[in-house]
N, C-alpha and C positions, 0 to 999 in steps of 0.2 A: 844751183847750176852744176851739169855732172864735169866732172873735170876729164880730159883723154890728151894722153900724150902721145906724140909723135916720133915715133924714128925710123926720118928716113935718111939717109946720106946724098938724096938728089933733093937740092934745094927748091927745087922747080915745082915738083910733084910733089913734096912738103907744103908748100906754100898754097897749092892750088886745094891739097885735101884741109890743109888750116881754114884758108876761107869758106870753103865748104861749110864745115864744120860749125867756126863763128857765127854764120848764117842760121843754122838749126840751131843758135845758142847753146851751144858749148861751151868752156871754157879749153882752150886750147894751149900747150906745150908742146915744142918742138925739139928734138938731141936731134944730132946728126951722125954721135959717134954709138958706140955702146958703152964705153966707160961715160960720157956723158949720161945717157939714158937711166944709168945707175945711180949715179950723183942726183940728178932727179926723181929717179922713183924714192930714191932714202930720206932725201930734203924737202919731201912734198906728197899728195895722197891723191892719187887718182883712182877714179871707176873704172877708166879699160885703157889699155895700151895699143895702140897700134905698130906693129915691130915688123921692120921689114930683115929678112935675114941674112944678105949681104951687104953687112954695115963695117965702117971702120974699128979698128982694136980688140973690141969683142963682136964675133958673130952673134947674130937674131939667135940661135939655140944657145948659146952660154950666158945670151944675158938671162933670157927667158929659166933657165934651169936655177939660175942664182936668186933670180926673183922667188920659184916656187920654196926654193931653201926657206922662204922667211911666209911664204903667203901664197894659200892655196886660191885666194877668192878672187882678186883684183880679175876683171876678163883682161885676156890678151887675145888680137886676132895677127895672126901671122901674116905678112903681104911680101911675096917675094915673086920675083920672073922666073923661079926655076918652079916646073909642074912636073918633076919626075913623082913615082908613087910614093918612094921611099923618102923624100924629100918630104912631104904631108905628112904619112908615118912618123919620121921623127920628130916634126916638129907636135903633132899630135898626143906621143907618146914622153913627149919635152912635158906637156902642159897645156900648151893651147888650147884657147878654147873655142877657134877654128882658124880660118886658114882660106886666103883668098892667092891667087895666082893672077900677076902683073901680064896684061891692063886689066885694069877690070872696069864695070861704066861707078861711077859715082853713086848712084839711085841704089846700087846693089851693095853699096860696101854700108850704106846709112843704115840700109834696111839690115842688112847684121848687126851694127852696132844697135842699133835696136833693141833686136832682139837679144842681143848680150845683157848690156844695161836692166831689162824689163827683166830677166833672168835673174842678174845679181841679185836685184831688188826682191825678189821671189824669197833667193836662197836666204838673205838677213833677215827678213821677218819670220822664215822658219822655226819654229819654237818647238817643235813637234820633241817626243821624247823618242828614245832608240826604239827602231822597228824592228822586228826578227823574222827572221823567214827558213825554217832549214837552217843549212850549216853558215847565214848571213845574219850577219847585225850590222845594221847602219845608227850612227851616232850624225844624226843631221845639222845640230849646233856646229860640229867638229868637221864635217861634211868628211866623217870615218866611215871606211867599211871592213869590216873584221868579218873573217872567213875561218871557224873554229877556234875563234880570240885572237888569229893571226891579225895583224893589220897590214892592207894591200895596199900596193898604189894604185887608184885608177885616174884617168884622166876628166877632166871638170864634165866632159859631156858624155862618160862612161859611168860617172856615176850620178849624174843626171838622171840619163834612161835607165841605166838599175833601180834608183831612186824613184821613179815612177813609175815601174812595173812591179816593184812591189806592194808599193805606196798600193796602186791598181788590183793587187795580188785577185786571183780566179773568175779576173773580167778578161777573155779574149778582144787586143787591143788592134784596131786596124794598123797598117803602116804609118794612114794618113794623120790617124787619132795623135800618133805616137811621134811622128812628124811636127804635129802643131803643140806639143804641148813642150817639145824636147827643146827643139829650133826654132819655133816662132811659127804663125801663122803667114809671116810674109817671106818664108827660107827657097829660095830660089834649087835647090840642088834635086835629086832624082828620092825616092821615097827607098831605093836598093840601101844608101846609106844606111836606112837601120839596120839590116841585112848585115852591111860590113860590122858595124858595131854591135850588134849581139854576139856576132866570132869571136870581135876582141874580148867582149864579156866574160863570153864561156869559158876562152881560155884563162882570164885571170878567177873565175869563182868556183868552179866547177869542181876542180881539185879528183878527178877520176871518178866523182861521183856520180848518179844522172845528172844532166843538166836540169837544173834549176827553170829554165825560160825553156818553156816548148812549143814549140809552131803549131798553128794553127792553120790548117790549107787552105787556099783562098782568103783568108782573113787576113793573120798577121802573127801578134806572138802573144802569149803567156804565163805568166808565172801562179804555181796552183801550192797550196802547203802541202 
């Protein structure tokens, strides 16, 4: 049974996503604080976090940051009422490994956690050895990506899609392709998202070189040796 903890600080809409949850069988934990949520993530091992980011003593981004201090893999998905850009941004560039924006319908937060969990499960059976590509090596046990031996940080679904377009390396890949394979077949968001996240890419791998991922027109993108 996958285990997912809760933090939210409204008891109400804690208790409505726990039964939810229970329901899909779950195993389910609730914090209310962020110093709580911490004493629980250390005392106990969950599959994904749910972390909303205006919580009491610690904010959703300091626990989130402390968490990645110790563990790149656990999913966390962000739920917060603020949808400014730079709010997604940081908590994206925190770690998360998405990020939903209060209300959201229920039907839509499962189908994420979904497709997080199905993801996880992906990333632990990975066995593969280091891939290299160009001035890229990924270390996929370690879910490393070294850029001339440097080691970068990307975020869990920056290097997800890096991970699978080289993984793909000189198959021109569609949006849609890249969409279901990155996020899930049931990802409710617009297909521009890879869009955004190839920028973030470039900018962390690129290093003033050519880029590495090149567009395809009308298709989508690619990575070629």
């Amino acid at each position: 049974m996958e285990r997912i903890l809760i933090v939210e600080d409204d008891e109400k809409i804690a208790r409505v996503i726990q039964l939810e949850l229970e329901y899909e069988e779950y195993e389910v934990e609730i914090a209310y604080t962020g110093k709580t949520a911490l004493e629980k993530y250390e005392s106990s091992s969950f599959d994904l976090i749910l972390l909303d980011v205006m919580i009491p003593e610690l904010n959703g981004l300091e626990v989130l940051r402390r968490i990645r201090q110790k563990d790149a893999n656990t999913r966390v998905i962000m739920l917060t009422a603020r949808d400014a850009v730079m709010d997604k941004v940081s908590g994206l560039d925190s770690g998360a490994s998405d990020y939903m924006t209060k209300p959201f319908e229920i039907e839509e937060l499962l189908a994420r956690i979904r497709t997080q969990l199905k993801q996880k499960t992906l990333s632990e059976t990975d066995t593969a050895v280091e891939i290299e590509c160009r001035h890229i090596r990924i270390v996929p046990m370690a879910r490393e990506v070294y850029i001339d031996d440097e080691l970068i940080f990307l975020t869990q679904k920056e290097y997800d899609l890096l991970y699978y377009l080289i993984e793909h390396k000189n198959q021109a890949l569609s949006r849609e392709q890249i969409i279901e394979a990155v996020w899930g077949f049931d990802y409710y968001g617009d297909t521009n998202t890879v869009d955004v996240y190839i920028r973030y890419i470039r900018k962390k791998v690129d290093r003033e070189k050519p880029s590495i991922i090149s567009s395809v027109r009308g298709i989508g993108y690619i990575v070629k040796d």
